[in-house]
C-alpha positions as CSV (number, residue, x, y, z in Angstrom):
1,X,0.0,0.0,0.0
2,X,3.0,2.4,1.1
3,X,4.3,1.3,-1.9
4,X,1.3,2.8,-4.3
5,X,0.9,5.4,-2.6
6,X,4.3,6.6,-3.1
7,X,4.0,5.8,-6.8
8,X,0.7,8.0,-6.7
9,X,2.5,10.9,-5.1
10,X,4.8,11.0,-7.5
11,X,2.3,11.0,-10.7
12,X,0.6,14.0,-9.0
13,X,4.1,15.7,-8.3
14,X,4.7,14.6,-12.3
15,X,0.8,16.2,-13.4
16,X,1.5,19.2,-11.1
17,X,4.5,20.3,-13.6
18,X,7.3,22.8,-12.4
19,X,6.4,25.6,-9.7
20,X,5.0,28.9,-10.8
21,X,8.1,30.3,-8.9
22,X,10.5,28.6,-11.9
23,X,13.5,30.6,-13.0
24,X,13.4,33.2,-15.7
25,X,16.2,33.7,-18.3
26,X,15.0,37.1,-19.8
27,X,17.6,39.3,-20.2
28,X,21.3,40.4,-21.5
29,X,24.0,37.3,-20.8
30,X,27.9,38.1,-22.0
31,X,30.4,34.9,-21.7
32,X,32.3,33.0,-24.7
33,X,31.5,29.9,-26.6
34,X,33.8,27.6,-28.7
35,X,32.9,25.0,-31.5
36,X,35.0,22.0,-32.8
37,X,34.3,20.3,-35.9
38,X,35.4,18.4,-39.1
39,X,34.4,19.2,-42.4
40,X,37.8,16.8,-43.5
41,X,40.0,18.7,-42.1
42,X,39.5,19.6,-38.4
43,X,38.3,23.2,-37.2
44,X,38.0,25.2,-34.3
45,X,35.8,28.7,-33.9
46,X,34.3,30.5,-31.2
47,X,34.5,33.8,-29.5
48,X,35.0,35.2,-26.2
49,X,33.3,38.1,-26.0
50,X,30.2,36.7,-27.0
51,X,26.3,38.2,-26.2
52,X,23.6,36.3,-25.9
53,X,19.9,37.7,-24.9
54,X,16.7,35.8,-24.2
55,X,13.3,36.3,-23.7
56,X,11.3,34.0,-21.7
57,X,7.6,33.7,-21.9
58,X,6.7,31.2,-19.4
59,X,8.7,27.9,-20.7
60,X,9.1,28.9,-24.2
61,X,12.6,30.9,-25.3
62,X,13.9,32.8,-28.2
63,X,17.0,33.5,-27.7
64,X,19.9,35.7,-30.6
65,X,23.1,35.0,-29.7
66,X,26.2,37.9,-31.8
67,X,23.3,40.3,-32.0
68,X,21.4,37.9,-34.3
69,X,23.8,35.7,-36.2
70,X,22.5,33.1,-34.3
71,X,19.0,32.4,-33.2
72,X,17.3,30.1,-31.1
73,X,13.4,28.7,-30.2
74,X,13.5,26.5,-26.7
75,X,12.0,25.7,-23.5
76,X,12.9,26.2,-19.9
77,X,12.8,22.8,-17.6
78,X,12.6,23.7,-14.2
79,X,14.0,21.7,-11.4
80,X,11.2,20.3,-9.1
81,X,12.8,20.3,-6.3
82,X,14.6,23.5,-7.2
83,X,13.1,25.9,-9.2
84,X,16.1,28.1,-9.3
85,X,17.9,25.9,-11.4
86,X,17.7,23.6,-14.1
87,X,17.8,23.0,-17.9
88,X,16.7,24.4,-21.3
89,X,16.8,23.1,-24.7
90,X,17.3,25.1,-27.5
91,X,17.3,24.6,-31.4
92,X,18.6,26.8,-34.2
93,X,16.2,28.5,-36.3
94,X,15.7,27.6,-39.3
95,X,16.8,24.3,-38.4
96,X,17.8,21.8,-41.7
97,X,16.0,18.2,-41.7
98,X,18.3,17.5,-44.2
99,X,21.9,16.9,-42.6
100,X,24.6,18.0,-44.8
101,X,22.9,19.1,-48.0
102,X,21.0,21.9,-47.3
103,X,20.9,24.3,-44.5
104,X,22.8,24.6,-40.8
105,X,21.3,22.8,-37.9
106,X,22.1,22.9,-33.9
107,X,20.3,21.8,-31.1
108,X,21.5,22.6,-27.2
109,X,21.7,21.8,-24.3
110,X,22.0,24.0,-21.0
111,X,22.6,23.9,-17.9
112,X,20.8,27.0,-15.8
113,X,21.0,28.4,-12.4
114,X,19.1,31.6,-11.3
115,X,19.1,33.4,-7.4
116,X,15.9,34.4,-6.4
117,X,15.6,38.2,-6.1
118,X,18.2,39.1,-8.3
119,X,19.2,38.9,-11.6
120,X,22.4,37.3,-11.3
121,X,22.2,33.7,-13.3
122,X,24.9,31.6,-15.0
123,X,24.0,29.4,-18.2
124,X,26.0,26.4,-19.7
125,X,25.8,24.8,-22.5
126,X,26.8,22.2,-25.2
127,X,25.2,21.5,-28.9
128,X,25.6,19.3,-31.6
129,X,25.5,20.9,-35.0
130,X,26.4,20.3,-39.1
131,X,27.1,23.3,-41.0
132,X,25.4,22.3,-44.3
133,X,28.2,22.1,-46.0
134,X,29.4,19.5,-45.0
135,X,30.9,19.6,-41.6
136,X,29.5,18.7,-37.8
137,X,30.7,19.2,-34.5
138,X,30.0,20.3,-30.7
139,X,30.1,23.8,-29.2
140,X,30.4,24.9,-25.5
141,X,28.9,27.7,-23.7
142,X,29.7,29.4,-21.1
143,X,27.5,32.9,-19.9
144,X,26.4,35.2,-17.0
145,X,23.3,37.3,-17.3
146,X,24.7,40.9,-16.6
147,X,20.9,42.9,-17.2
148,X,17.5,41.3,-16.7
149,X,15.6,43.4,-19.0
150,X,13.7,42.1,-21.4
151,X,15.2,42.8,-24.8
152,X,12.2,41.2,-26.7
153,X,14.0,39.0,-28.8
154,X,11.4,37.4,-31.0
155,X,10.3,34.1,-32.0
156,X,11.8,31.9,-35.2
157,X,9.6,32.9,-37.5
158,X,7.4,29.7,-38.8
C-alpha cells in the first residue's frame, strides 16, 4: 500500500509540472563559446566576447546570440525540487532536416541556475551541429546574465 501510494504521489508531483516560482532567463548574458568540428580537415571557432539575450515567456525561449547571427526557439525545464535551477533546450532556427545538403542545424543543451531576487544567473551549454556544407561538430557555452531586461527577442519565424 505504502508502496502505491508513493507511486501516486509521484504521478501527482509529475501532473502538477514545475512551480509557478520557476526561474526566468530574460535578459542580457555576456560569456564566450567555442565550437569544434570536421568538415575533412578539423576546425575550431568560437568567441570570447560573445552576447547572448533571451526572452522567456513562461517555458518557451527565443533566444539571438552575436546580435542575431545566431538564433534560437527553446524551453525552460525547471528543477522540481529547485526551481532556481535547471535545464533548457534550444534549437537553431531555421533548423535543416536535411543533414549535410542543405541548410545549418544545432540543437542545445544548458545547464541553468538563477538566485531568487536578483538577476544574477549563469547558463552552460553544449550543442551538436552540421554546417550544411558538409561539416558537424560540438560547441560549448559558457554565460552570466549581466541585465535582466527584457530585450524582446522574437520568435523563429514559422
Amino acid at each position: 500500500m505504502k508502496v502505491m501510494l508513493a507511486a501516486l504521489l509521484c504521478c501527482l508531483a509529475l501532473a502538477v509540472g514545475p512551480s509557478a516560482e520557476a526561474y526566468d532567463l530574460t535578459g542580457t548574458w555576456v560569456g564566450k563559446w567555442s565550437c569544434k568540428g570536421f568538415d575533412g580537415v578539423k576546425f575550431t571557432s568560437g568567441n570570447k566576447a560573445s552576447t547572448l539575450r533571451i526572452t522567456q515567456s513562461g517555458n518557451a525561449i527565443a533566444a539571438e546570440l552575436d546580435n542575431g547571427v545566431y538564433r534560437y526557439n527553446g524551453g525552460a525545464i525547471p528543477d522540481i525540487a529547485k526551481p532556481d535551477k535547471g535545464e533548457a533546450a534550444l534549437v537553431a532556427c531555421p533548423n535543416d532536416n536535411v543533414p549535410l545538403s542543405g541548410g545549418e542545424s544545432e540543437i542545445m543543451r544548458a545547464a541553468v541556475k538563477t538566485k531568487a531576487s536578483t538577476f544574477k544567473a549563469a547558463l552552460k551549454a553544449l550543442s551538436v551541429f552540421e554546417d550544411g556544407s558538409g561539416g558537424v561538430g560540438t560547441c560549448k557555452y559558457s554565460f552570466k546574465r549581466v541585465d535582466p531586461v527584457n530585450p524582446n527577442v522574437p520568435d523563429c519565424p514559422a
